[in-house]
C-alpha positions as MATLAB code, in Angstrom:
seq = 'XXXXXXXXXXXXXXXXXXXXXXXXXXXXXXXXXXXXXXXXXXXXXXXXXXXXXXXXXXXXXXXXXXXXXXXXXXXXXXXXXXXXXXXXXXXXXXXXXXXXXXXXXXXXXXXXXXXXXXXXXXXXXXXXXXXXXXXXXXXXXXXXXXXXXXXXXXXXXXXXXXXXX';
ca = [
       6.404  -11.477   -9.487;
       3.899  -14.093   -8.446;
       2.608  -14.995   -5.093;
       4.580  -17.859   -4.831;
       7.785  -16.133   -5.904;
       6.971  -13.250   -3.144;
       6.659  -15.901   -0.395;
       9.647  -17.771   -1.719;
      11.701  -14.889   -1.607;
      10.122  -13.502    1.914;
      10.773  -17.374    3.485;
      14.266  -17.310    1.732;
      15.438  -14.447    3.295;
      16.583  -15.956    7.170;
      16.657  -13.752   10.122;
      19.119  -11.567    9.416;
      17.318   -9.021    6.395;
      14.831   -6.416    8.093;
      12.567   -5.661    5.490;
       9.649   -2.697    4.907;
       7.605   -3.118    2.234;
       5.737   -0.458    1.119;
       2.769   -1.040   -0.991;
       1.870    1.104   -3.460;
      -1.140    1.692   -5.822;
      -4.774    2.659   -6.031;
      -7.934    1.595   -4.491;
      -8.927   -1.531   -5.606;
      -6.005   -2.366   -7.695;
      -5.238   -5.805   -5.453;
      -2.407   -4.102   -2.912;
      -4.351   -5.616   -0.040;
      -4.293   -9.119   -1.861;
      -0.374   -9.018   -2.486;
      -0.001   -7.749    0.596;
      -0.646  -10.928    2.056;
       1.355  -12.731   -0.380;
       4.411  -10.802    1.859;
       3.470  -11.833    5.342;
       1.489  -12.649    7.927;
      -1.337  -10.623    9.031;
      -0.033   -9.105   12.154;
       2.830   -7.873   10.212;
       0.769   -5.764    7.528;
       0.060   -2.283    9.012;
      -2.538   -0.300    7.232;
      -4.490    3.310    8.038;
      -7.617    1.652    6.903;
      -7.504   -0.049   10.296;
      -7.462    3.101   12.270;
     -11.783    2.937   11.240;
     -11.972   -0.485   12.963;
     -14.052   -3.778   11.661;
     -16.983   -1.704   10.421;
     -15.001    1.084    8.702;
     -16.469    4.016   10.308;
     -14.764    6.427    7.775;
     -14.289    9.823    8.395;
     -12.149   12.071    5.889;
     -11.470   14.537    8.529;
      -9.842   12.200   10.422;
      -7.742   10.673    7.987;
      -4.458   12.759    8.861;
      -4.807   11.356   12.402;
      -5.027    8.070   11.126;
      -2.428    8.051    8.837;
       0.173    9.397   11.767;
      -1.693    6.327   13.753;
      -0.203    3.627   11.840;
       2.886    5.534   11.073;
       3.244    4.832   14.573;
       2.138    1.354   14.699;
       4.908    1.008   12.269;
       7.902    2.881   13.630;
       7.080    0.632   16.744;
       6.897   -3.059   15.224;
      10.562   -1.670   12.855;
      11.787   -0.435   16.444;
      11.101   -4.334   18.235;
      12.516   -5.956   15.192;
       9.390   -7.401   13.482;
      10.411   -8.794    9.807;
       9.228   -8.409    6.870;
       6.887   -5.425    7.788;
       4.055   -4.378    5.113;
       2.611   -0.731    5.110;
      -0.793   -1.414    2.682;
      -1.557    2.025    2.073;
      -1.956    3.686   -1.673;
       1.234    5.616   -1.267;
       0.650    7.469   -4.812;
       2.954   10.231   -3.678;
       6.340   10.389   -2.652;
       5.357   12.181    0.606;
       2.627    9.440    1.794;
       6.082    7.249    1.939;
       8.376    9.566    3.825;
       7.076    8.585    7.523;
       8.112    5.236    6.200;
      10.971    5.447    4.656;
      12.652    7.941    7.658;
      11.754    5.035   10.349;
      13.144    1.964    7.894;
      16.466    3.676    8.097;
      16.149    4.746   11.603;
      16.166    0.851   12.556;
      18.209   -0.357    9.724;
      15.263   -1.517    6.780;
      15.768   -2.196    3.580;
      12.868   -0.734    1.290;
      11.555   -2.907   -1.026;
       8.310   -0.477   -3.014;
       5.556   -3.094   -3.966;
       2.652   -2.731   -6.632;
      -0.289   -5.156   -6.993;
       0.120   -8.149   -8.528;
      -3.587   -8.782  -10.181;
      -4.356   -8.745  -13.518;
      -6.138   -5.424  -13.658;
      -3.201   -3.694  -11.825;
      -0.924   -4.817  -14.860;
      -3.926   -3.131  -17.222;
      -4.374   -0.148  -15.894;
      -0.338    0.722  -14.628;
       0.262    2.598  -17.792;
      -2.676    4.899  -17.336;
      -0.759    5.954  -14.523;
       1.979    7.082  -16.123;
      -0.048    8.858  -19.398;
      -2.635   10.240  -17.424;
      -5.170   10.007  -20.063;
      -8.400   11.379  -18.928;
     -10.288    8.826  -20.750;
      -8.708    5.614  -18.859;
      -8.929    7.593  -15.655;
     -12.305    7.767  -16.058;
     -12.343    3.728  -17.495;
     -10.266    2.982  -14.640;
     -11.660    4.663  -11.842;
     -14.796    3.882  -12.858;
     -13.636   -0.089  -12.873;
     -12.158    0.204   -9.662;
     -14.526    1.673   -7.675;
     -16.458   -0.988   -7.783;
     -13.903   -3.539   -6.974;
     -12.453   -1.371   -3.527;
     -13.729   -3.008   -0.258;
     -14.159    0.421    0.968;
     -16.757    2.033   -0.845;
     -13.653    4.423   -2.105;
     -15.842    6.787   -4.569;
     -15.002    7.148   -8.406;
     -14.077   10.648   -7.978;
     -11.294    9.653   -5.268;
     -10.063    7.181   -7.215;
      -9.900    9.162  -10.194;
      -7.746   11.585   -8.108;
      -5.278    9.244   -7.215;
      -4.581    7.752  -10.379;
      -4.035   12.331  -11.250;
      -1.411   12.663   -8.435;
       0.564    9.138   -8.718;
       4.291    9.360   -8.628;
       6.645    7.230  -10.282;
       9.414    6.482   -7.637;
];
């Protein structure tokens, strides 16, 4: 679906459908970009923000972070907020759950979201073979697109774990 078609649909939708999309795919495979496509800025909720402007990462605070805009996100669902957007990699069905267990505690309907650039399309059925050699193409690739400095050998990891849902 193009961006157009994703805003159509999104502006089509009236005030009565409480959406939660939940954005799903690797480190610089364009979630962020599609993301946007969805809604409006104050209604897109990632961890990434937890690390502020001049993402000050720290992996051993990433747990707290991800319960952070778990949070953030239970609370926007809870005051009505439509469509929400959680832009996080969510390779594993367990990354969701949070999610998912707060869109049905305020009545959400899930809609699961994957990139919508060109590369994404590429590189989705490396996902689901798990070929070392496009891992390594792949991660390789998208390291150096990420706007987080995400290394090769994280990305490569993700692509490993990813879950079909």
């Amino acid at each position: 679906m193009q961006f157009d078609k994703l805003y159509e649909e999104v502006m089509s939708r009236g005030d009565e459908s409480k959406v939660l999309y939940i954005m799903r795919g690797i480190s610089g495979g364009g979630k962020s970009h599609t993301a946007k496509g969805l809604a409006p800025a104050e209604n897109i909720f990632s961890s990434d923000d937890f690390w502020g402007e001049d993402y000050n990462f720290d992996i051993k605070k990433l747990g707290i972070a991800h319960q952070w805009n778990q949070k953030r996100v239970a609370k926007a669902m809870e005051g009505g907020m439509t469509p929400v957007v959680v832009d996080n990699t969510n390779t594993t069905k367990l990354e969701m759950e949070a999610y998912e267990k707060s869109a049905e505690e305020f009545g959400y309907e899930i809609k699961y979201q994957e990139p919508e650039s060109d590369w994404w399309k590429e590189l989705r059925p490396s996902l689901d073979s798990k070929d070392p050699d496009e891992i390594e193409k792949w991660s390789d690739d998208l390291s150096k697109r990420n706007s987080h400095g995400v290394p090769k050998e994280a990305i490569a990891g993700m692509m490993k774990r990813w879950e079909n849902i």
